[in-house]
N, C-alpha and C positions, 0 to 999 in steps of 0.2 A: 487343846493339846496338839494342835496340828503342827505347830513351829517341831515340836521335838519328835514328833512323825519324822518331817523328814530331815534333822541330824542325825536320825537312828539310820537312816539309809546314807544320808552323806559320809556319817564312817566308814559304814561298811563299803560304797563303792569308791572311798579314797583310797581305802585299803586296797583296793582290785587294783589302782593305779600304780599305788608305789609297787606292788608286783610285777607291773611290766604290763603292757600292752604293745595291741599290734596297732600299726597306723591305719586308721580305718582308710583308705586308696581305692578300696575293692568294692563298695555298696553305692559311695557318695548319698549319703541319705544325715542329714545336719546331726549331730546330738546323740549318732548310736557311737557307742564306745565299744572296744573289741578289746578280750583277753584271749587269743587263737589259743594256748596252753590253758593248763591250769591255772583258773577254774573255768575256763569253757564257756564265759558271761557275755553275751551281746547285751547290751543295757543302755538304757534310757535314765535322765538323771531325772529328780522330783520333778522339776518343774518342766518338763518335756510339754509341746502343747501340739494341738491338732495336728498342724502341718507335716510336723518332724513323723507322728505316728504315721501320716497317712501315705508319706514316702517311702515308707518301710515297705507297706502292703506289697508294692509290685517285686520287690524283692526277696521276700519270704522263703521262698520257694529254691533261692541261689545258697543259703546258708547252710553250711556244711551238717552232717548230723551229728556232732557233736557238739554242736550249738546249744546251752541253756537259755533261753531267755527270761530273766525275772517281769513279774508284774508284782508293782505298788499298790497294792489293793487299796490302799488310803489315798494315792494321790489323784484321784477324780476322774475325769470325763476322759482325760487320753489316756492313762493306764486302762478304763472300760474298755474304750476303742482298740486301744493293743490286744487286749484280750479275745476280744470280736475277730482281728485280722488273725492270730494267732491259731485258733480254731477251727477257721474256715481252709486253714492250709493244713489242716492236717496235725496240729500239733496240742500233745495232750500234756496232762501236768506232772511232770514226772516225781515233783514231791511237791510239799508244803511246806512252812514256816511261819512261826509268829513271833511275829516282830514283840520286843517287853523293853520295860526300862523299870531301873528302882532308883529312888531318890535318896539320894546320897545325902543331903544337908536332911534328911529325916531318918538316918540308918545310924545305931551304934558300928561302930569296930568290935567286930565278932571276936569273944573270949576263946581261944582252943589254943593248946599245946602247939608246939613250935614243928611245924610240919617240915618232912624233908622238900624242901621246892628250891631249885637252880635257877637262876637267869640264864639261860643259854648266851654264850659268847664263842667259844672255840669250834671250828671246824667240826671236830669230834660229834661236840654236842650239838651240831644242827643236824645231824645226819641221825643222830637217835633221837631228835625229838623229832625230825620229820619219818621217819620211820613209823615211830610211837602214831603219831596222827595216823599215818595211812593206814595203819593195823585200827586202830580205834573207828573211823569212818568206815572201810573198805572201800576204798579208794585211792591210787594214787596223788599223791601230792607232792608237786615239781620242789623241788631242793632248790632248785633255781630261783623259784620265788622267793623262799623265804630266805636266802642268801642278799637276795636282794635288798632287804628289810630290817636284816635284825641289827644294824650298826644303827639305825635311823633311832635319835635319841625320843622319840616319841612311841616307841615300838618296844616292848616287853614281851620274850619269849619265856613262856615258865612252863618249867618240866620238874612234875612230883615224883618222888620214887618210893618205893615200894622193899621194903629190906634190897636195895642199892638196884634194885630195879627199875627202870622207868614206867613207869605206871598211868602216867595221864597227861596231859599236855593243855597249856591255853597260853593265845596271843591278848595281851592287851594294846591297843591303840587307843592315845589322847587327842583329839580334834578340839579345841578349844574346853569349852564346860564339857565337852562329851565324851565318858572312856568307853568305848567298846571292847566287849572282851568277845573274840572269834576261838573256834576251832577246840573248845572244849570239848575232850575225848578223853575213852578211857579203853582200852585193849580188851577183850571178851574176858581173858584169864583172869583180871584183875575186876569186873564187876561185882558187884553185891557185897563191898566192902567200905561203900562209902565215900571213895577219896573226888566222885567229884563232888563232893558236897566239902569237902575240906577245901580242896582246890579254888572253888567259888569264895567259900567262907575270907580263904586266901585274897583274893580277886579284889572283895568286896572292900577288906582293909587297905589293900593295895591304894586303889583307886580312890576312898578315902585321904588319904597321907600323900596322894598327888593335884589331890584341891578339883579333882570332878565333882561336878553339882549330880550330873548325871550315870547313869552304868546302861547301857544299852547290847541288845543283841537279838541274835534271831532264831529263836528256841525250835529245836526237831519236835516231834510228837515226843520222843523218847526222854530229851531234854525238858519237856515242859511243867512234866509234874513237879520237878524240884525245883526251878525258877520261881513258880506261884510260893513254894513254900517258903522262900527264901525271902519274899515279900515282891518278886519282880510282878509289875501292873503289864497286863495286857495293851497293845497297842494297834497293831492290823496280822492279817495274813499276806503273807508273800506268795506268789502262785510263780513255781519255775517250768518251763513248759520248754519240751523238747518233741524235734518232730517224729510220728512214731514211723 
């Protein structure tokens, strides 16, 4: 299952790209890629190998503290190695993630009543479904980004609502077989009601009816007991580590 190990990460850090990056100018170190903004990602792609980790090492220490840097737990002996340099400069894990996928050419199209859900297109509506995210994470999330992204005909913004309320948000993104759905959230006030689980359920036909074999993402702790229910197969842990 390695191959789809890492199209689950090749979404998600295509996804950092069309968001905008800064030109890495500043480290000179082959293969690190920079989003100085939102989301804060210095990252290594799958196939990263020794050299490129071990040029990193001497500069560890220059990276701003806003810096996230992921590790591919799955992707072998230089994600270990990153890990190792990482560590040794001081830098701890500041959350987790597990990477899942569910098999779509083995998934019905979930039966449920026709949910309120929006494709965001209008100005208006990026600004409350980025909103919506930021309340649901707590965290900011740049408008700039996703202003970026959401004309991009592979790129699906969906915002559910809630008696004409926004209520929950998720990006889908299609990379060939691969749909990843990012950024699934739902507002504190709106919890215990279910709608990410309709959202998903949403997601799930979506992505179906756009000819993905696969559905991939990178489940919170929070997120994960409903992913397993939904039928998503575990796959690695992501280790994001920022210096403390």
């Amino acid at each position: 299952m390695s191959d789809l190990d890492q199209l689950n990460i090749d979404n998600l850090t295509s996804l950092w790209r069309k968001m905008g990056l800064k030109k890495n100018s500043e480290f000179l170190v082959d293969g690190l890629t920079i989003s100085r903004t939102w989301p804060n990602r210095y990252w290594f792609d799958w196939h990263a190998d020794i050299k490129q980790i071990n040029a990193l090492a001497p500069v560890l220490d220059q990276l701003p503290l806003t810096a996230v840097v992921p590790v591919w737990e799955g992707a072998g002996v230089a994600a270990q190695q990153l890990e190792i340099f990482l560590k040794d400069e001081c830098f701890q894990i500041l959350f987790t993630q597990l990477a899942m996928y569910l098999d779509l050419q083995l998934t019905a199209v979930p039966e449920l009543p026709a949910p309120d859900i929006i494709t965001v297109q209008s100005a208006a509506d990026i600004e409350t479904w980025t909103a919506t995210a930021s309340a649901a994470f707590g965290y900011w999330i740049d408008i700039a980004a996703i202003q970026a992204i959401v004309d991009l005909p592979d790129i699906k913004l969906l915002l559910l609502k809630q008696d004409g309320q926004a209520a929950a948000t998720a990006l889908v993104y299609q990379t060939g077989d691969i749909i990843g759905v990012h950024l699934v959230g739902v507002p504190e006030q709106f919890r215990g009601q279910g709608l990410a689980r309709v959202l998903m359920q949403y997601v799930i036909g979506l992505s179906i009816t756009m000819g993905g074999k696969f559905l991939t993402l990178q489940a919170s702790a929070a997120g994960e007991p409903l992913y397993r229910q939904l039928g998503f197969i575990p796959q690695f842990v992501i280790k994001n580590y920022k210096r403390s």
